[in-house]
C-alpha positions in Angstrom: -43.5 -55.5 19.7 -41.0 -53.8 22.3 -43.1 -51.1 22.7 -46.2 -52.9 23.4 -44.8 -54.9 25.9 -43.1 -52.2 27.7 -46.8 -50.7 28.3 -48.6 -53.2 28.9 -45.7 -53.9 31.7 -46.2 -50.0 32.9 -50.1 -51.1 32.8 -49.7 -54.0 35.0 -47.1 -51.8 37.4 -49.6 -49.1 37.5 -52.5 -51.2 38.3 -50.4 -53.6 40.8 -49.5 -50.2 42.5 -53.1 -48.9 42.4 -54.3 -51.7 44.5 -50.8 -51.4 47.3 -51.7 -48.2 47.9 -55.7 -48.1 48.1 -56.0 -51.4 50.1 -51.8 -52.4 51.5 -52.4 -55.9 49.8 -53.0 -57.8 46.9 -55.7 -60.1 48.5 -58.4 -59.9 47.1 -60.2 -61.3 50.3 -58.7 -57.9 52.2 -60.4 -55.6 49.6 -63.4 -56.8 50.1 -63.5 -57.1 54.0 -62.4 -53.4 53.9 -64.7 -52.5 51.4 -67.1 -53.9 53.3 -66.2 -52.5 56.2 -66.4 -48.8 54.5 -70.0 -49.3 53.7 -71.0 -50.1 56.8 -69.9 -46.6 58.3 -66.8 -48.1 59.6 -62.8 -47.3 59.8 -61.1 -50.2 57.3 -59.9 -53.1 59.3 -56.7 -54.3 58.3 -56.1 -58.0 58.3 -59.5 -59.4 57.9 -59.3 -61.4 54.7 -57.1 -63.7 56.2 -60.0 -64.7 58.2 -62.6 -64.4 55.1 -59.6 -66.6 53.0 -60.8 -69.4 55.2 -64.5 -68.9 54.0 -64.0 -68.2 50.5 -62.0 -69.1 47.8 -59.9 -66.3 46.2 -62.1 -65.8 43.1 -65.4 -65.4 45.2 -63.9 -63.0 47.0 -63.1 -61.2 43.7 -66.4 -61.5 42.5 -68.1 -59.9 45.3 -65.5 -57.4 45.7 -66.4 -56.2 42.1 -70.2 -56.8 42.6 -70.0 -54.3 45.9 -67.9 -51.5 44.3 -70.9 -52.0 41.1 -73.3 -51.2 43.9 -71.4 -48.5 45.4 -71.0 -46.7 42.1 -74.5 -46.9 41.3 -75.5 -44.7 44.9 
């Protein structure tokens, strides 16, 4: 049980760390405006998803985030 926990806990640290070093946040709303940003041909904007926060709500932003790195895999 210890030892499940204590990976799943490295999991989560891992993933949690992915994300802070790829995009400097954990906003969901930032990943995708710099995403976005990216596929248009553009350098990553930092501090944009405060301003698409307003717009959307946090699991939108999510779901589009996933749905645009779907499409940029499949290119």
């Amino acid at each position: 049980m210890i030892k499940f926990l204590g990976w799943t806990m490295l999991g989560v640290i891992v993933i949690v760390a992915g994300f802070l070093y790829r995009y400097e946040s954990l906003d969901p709303c930032e990943w995708l405006t710099q995403d976005l940003a990216v596929s248009a041909g553009l350098q990553p904007v930092r501090g944009l998803g405060d301003a698409a926060g307003f717009v959307m709500e946090p699991m939108e932003c999510v779901e589009r985030w996933a749905k645009l790195r779907i499409e940029s895999a499949e290119r």
